[in-house]
VOGU-3710 file (C-alpha; in Angstrom, 3 decimals, decimal comma):
1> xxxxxxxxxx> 43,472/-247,454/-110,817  39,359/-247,276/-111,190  37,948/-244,985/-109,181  34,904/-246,431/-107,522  31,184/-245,287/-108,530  27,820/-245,953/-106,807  25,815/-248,022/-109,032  22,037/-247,171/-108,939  18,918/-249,505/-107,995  17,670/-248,877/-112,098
11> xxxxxxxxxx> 21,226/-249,758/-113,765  21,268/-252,893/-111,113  18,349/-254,252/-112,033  18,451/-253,593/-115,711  22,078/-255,375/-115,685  20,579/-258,466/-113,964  17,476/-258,560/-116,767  20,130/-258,267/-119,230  21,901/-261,503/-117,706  19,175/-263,652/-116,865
21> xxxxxxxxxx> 17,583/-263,025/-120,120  21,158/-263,855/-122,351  21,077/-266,759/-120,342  17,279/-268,187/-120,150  15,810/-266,819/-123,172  12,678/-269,118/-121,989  12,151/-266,422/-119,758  10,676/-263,429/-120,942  8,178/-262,454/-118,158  10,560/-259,678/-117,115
31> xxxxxxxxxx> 7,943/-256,818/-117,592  7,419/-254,261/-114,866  5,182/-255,796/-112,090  6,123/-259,686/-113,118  7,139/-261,604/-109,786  10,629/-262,020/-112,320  11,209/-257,624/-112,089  10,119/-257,735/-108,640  13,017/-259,946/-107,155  15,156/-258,394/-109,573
41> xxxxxxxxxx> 13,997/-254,735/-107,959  14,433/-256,058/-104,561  17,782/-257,374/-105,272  18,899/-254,231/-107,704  17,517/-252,090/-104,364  20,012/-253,777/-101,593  22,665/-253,920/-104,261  22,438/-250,181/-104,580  22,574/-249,788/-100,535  26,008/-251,625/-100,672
51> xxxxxxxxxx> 27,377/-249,201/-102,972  26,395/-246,499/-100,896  27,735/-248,031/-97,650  31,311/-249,011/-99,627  31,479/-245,590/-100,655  30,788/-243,917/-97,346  33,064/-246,589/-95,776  35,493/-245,165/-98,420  35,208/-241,712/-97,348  35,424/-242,272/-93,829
61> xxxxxxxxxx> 38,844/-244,087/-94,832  40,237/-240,941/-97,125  42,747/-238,657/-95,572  41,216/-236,373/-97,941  37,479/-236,663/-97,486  37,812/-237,745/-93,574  36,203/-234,728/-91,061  35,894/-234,204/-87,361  36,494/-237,622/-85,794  37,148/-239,248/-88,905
71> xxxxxxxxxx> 39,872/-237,361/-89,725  41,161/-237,583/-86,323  41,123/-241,513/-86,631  42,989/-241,213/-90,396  46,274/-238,659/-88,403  46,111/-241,351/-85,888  46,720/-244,025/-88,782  49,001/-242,247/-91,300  51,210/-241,618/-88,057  50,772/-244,058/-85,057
81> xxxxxxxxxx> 53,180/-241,921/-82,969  51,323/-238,864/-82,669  49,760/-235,801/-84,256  46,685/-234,154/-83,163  44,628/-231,962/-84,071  46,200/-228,129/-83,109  43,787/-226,787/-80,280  43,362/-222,887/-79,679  45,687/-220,342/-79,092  46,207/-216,857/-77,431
91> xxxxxxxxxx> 47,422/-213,826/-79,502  49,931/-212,350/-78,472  51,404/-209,140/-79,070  52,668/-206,490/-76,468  50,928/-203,221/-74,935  52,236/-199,280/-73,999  51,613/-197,179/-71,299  51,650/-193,181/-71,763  51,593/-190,550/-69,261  51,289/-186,917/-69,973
101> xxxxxxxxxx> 53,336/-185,074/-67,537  56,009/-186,958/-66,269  56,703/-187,249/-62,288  59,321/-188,047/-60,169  58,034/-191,288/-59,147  57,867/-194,541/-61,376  54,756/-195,959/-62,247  54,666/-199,314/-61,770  53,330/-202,356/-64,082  52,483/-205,669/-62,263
111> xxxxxxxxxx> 52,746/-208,887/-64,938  48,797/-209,875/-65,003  47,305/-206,013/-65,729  44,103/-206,322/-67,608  43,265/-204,444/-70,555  40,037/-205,050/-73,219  39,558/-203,981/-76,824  36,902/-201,596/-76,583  33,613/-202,368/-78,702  34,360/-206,437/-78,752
121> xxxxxxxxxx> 31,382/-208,349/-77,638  31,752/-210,051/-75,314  35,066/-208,521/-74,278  38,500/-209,272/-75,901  40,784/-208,884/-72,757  44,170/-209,391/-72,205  47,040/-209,689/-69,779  50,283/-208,788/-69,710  53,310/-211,921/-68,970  55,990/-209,980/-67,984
131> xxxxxxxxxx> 56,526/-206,595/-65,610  56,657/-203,415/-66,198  57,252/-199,551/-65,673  56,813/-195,802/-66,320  60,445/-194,768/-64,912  60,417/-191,983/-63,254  60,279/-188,488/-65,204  59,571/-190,836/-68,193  56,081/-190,487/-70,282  56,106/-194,179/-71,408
141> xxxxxxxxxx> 56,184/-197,376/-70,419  58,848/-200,237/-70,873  59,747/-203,852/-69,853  61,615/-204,433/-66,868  62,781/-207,827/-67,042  64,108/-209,170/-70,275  64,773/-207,876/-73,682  63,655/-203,734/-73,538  61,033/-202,333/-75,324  57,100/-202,658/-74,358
151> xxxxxxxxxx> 55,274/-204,801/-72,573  54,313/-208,491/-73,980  50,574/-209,247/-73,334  48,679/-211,978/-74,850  44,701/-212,344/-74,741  43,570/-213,842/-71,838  41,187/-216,106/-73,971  42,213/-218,914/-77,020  40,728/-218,015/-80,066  40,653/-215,799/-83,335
161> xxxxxxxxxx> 38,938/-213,492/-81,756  42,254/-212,364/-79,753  43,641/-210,624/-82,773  43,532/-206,927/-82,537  44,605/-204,325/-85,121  47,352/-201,943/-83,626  45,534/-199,056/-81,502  42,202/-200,952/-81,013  43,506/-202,619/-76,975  42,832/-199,359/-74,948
171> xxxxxxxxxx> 40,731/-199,991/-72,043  42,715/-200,406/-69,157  40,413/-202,674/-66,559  43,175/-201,600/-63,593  43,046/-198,827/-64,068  46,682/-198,092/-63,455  47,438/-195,162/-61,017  49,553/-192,495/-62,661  49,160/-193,755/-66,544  47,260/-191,920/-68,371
181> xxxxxxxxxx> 46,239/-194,063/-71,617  47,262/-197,455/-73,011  47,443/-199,016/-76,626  48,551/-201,762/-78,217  51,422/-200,119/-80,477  51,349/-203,556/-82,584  49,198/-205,841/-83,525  47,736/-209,376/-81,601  48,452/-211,666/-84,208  48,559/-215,627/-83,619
191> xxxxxxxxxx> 45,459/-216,210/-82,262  43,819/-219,072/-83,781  40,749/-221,057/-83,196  40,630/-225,187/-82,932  42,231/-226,190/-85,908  39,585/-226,696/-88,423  39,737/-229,605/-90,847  41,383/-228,341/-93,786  44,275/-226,914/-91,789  44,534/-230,226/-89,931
201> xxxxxxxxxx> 44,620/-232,481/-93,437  47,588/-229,744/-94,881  49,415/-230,215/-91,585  48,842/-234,283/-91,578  50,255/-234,085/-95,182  52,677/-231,809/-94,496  54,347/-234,177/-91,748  53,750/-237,380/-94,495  56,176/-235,394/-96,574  58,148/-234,438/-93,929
211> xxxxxxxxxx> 59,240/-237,668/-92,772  62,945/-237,824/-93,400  63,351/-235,369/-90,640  66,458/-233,485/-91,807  65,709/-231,751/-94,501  64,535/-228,038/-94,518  61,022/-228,723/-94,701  60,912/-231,288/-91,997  62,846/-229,215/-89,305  60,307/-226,131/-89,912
221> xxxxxxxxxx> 57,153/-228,597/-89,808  58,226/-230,183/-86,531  58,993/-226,482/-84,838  55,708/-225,664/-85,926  54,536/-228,417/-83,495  56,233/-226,712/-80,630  54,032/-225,565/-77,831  54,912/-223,866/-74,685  52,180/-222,648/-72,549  50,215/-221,625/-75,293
231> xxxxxxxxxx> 52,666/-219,604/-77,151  53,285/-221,430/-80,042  56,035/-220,778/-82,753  53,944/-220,264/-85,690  56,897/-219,163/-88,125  59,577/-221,426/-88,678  63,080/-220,812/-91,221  65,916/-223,380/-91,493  69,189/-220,836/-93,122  71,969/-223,346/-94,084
241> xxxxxxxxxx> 75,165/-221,754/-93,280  76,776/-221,137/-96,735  80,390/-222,154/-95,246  79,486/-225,028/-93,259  77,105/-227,668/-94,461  76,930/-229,323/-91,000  75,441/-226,149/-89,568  72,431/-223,796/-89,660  69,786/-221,745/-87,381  66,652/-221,819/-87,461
251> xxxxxxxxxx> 64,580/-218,910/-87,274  61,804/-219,045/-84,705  58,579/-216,822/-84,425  55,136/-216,222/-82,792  54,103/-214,223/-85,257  54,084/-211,031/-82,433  57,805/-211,187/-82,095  58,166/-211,910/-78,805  59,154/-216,060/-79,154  62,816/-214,947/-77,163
261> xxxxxxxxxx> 63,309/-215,562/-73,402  66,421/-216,185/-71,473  67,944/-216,312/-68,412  71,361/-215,123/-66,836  73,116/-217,858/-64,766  73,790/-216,602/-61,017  77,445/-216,922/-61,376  80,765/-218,465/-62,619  79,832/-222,386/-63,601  82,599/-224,803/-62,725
271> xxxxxxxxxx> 82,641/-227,105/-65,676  85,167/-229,651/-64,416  84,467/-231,392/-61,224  84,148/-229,685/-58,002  88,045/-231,125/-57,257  89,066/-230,554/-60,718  89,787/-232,461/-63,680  90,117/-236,334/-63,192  92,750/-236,006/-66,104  92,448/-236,325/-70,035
281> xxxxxxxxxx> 89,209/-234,634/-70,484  88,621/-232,316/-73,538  84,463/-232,212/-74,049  82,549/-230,275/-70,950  78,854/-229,405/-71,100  77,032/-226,253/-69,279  74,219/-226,671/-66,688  72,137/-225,178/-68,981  71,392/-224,625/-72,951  70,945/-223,820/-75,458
291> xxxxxxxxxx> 73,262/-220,885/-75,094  71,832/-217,271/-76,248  75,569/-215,447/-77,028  78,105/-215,561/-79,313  81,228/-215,370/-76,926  82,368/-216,749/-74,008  84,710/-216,484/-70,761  86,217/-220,025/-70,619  88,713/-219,495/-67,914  91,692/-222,490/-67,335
301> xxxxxxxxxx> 93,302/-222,829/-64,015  95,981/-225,299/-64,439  96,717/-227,357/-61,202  100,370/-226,996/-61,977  100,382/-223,365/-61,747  97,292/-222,176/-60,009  97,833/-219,013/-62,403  93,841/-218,522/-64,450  94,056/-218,432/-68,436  91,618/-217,363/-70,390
311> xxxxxxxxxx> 91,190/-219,462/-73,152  90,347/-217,798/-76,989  87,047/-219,459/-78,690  88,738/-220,965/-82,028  92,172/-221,505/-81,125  91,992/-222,995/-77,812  88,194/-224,621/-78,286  85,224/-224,947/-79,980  81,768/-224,579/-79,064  78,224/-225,824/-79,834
321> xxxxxxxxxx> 75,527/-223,618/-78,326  72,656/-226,036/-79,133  74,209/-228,389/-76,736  76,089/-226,032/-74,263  78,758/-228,155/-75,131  82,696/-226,675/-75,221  85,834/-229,227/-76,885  89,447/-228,251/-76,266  91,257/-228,168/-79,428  93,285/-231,396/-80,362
331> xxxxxxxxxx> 96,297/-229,434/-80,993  96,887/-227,454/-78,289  95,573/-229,981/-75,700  95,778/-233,891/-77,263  95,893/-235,649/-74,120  93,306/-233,104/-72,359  93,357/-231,308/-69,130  95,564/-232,546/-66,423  94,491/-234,104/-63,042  93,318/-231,081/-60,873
341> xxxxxxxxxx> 92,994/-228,587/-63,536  89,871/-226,343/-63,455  87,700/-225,180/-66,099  84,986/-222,446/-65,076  82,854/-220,077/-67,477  81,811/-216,977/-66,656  78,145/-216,005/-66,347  76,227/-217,045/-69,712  72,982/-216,460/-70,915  70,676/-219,286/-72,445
351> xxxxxxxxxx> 66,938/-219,504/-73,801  64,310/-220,817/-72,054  60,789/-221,062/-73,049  59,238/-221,823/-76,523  62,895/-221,280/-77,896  64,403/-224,097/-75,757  61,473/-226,406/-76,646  62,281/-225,744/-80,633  65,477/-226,682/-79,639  64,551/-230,242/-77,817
361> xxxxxxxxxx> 62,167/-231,113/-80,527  65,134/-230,705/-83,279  68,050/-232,252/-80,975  66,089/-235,006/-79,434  66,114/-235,680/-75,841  67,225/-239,124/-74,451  65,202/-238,737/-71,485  62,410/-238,965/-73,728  63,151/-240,210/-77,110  59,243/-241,492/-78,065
371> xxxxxxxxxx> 57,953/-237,678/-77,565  61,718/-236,281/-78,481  63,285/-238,282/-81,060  66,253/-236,425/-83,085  65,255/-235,065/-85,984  68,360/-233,454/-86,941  71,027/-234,913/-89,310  73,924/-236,831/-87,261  76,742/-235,048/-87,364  75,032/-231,535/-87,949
381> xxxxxxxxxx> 73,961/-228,755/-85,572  71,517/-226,699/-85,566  71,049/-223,739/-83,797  67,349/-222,424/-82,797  67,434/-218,793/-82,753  64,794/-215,510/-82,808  64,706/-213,340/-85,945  66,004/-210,119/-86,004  63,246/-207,192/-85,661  62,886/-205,157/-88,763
391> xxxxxxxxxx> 60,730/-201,957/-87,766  59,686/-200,573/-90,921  58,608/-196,732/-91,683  55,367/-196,538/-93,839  53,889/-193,120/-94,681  51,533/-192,427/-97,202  49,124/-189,756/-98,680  45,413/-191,240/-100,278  42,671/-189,434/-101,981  39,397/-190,495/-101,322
401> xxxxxxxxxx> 36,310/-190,776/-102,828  33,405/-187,958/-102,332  31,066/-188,984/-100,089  33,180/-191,415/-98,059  34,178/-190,263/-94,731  38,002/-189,568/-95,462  38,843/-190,038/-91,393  37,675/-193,420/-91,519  38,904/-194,719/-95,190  42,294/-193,319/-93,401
411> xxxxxxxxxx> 41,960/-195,306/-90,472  41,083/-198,547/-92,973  43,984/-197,959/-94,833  46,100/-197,886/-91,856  45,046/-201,117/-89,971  44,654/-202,636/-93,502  48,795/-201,784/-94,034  49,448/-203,095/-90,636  47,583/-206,541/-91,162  49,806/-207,101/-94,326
421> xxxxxxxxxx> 53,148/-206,591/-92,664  52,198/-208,157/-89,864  51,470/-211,573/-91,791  54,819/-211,242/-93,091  56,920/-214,443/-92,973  60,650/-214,652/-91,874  63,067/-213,398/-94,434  59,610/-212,000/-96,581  60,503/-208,889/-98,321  58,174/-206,016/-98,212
431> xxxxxxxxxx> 56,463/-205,374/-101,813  55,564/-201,691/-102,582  52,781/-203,353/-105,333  51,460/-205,408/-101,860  51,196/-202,189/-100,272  49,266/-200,556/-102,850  46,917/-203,044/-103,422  46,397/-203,738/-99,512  45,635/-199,509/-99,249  43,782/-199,438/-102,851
441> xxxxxxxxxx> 41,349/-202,655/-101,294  39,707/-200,377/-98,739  36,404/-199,123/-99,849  36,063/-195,395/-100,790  39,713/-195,634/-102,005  40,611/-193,181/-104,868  44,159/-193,435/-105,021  47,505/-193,239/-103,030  51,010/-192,341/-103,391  53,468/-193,275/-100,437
451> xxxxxxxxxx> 56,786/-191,481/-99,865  58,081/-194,209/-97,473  58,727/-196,678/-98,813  59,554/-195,880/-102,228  60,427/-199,102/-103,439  60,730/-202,674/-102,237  62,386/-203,517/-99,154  64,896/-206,363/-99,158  64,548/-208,648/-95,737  67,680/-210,738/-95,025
461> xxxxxxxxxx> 66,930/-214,330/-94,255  67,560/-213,572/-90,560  65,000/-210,846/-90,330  61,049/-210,181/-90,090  59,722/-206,850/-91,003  57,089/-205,819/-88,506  55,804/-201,979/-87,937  54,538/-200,080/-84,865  51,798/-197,799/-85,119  53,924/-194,769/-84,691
471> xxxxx> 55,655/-195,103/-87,343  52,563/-195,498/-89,372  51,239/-192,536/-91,242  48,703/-192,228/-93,042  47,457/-188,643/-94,427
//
């Protein structure tokens, strides 16, 4: 196909001289300043402003010249149903409080403590989402609802700017009675600005490409798009079980490790109705989903007997977390339960939050199938699931060069080592030669040997590496 190009008011108008005089040869006053070259000028001169207006018509039109507006007008038209442009986010990441001497009393943590990155103008701050504690005789903090370990925060502001190296968030704004420092013992990570054009064009593109839905590629693109109060799952890995090729999990992230939350129901869930079964039922759904665990209480109380049973997960049923939904096997029960039989399950955990939205964007939801259509494969499931933590050991020695303060090309190479790993995708193995290179970057570098690791390190497809700063050394 020709590619279009902008004719000029001089190759015009000696294109039209060329024509008129093949076909009038009578007329030869054509010379510059001859009433013949001056309508030929003015003609060549408006012919030239068409070109100019086709081709900036033609760049307005290009998904891959389009910008700002223009661009937002060519998502709207390469996909009618929706994709817009990705606006701010926080970073997110989590915070630790220390004490020196440790007391009898716990120090408590409200959700919503305030704590700035010193030097940042104007002020990075950021707040902390869930609750939190110095337990009594204890030196340092933890969460105290949740999965354990420290405290998530996020900055309290959208934007780049949120990111923080690990050790930089240590101004408590509280401050809080009885702690005596505070730190960031990761890194913020996932704070991004409006997305900018180029990022919005790959993402447009992307989702083009992505339009079958099922495959790989198209699951992890439309997770991507998931959004839950500003925490948004920025890593994304479909694993296709290597058994089963009507099942897989994907792997979700925010990039800080923290995408998991989940709740505990109150209490045993009747899963028949309140009276029991109506009779020849074999498919019953939970309240909630999609379930967290692996196992189960599924409890039978047959109306016959009134004696409880507790049923065994692949012999007596199967179950599809995704859906919270349980099937009694044909086998053992063809015609389903009896009139007045009772089916319960024990307390069960399942995720809420920006794993449960992953998990509506993939499985659809009829409530809403123009924002939720399914974008799974019929017939397949899959399961939406957080990566496993991989907390990684670095320790190096580096020499440095004279006349470079050694404290601070230390402190370099240490932030620079956490940045890599924690830009690490799911399932990314950790390169020694990456390391290196990241350390050797740093200016005033002379040269560095690290004793952990020694080598690569493999991470399954199931894992992310990530590092906190105490196990960072750098000597």
């Amino acid at each position: 196909m020709a590619v279009f190009q902008i004719r000029r008011a001089t190759e015009i108008a000696q294109s039209i001289t060329d024509k008129v005089v093949a076909r009038a040869p009578d007329l030869t006053d054509v010379e510059p300043g001859s009433n013949l070259s001056q309508i030929i000028g003015a003609v060549a001169r408006q012919g030239e402003q068409w070109h100019i207006s086709t081709a900036q018509l033609l760049e307005l039109f290009s998904i891959f010249r389009a910008r700002g507006a223009d661009l937002d007008a060519r998502a709207a038209d390469y996909l009618p149903e929706g994709i817009r442009r990705g606006e701010g986010t926080r970073a997110l990441g989590s915070l630790r409080w220390t004490r020196v001497t440790p007391t009898a009393s716990a120090v408590v943590i409200p959700a919503g403590t305030l704590v700035a990155r010193p030097g940042s103008d104007p002020a990075v701050v950021y707040v902390t989402t869930a609750p939190g504690e110095i337990p009594a005789a204890g030196t340092q903090s933890v969460r105290t609802d949740g999965p354990p370990g420290d405290i998530p925060a996020r900055a309290r502001d959208v934007g780049a700017k949120g990111n923080a190296a690990l050790d930089t968030v240590t101004l408590d704004l509280g401050p809080i009675p009885g702690a005596d420092a505070v730190t960031n013992p990761i890194p913020f990570t996932g704070g991004t600005d409006v997305e900018g054009d180029d990022a919005f064009r790959a993402r447009i593109i992307e989702r083009v490409r992505s339009l079958a839905r099922c495959t790989p590629p198209a699951i992890e693109a439309r997770v991507k798009e998931a959004n839950y109060n500003g925490q948004r799952a920025l890593l994304a890995k479909v694993v296709q079980s290597p058994w089963d090729v009507a099942s897989g999990t994907v792997y979700v992230d925010d990039g800080a490790g923290t995408a998991e939350s989940f709740t505990t129901t109150a209490a045993v869930e009747t899963l028949t109705p309140a009276g029991g079964a109506t009779g020849g039922e074999s498919r019953f759904y939970t309240q909630e989903w999609p379930l967290r665990q692996d196992a189960w209480t599924l409890t039978l109380t047959p109306f016959a007997t009134g004696v409880p049973v507790v049923l065994t997960q692949g012999t007596d049923y199967e179950v599809t977390p995704s859906q919270g939904l349980f099937v009694l096997s044909p086998a053992l029960y063809p015609a389903g339960l009896a009139a007045g039989d009772i089916l319960t399950i024990a307390p069960y955990e399942f995720y809420t939050g920006l794993l449960a939205l992953c998990q509506r964007l993939i499985d659809g939801d009829v409530s809403d199938p123009v924002n939720f259509p399914v974008w799974r494969a019929a017939g397949v499931e899959l399961r939406v699931r957080p990566p496993r933590l991989r907390w990684l050991t670095v320790e190096c020695t580096v020499a440095v060069i004279d006349g470079f303060d050694r404290d601070a090309v230390r402190e370099r190479v240490r932030r620079a080592l956490a940045n890599y790993i924690a830009g690490l995708d799911i399932g990314a193995d950790v390169i020694l030669a990456e390391l290196i290179e990241r350390a050797m970057a740093v200016e005033g570098m002379f040269d560095v040997q690290f004793l952990t690791p020694v080598g690569n390190t493999p991470i399954a497809d199931d894992e992310i590496a990530r590092i906190r700063s105490t196990n960072l050394t750098v000597n």
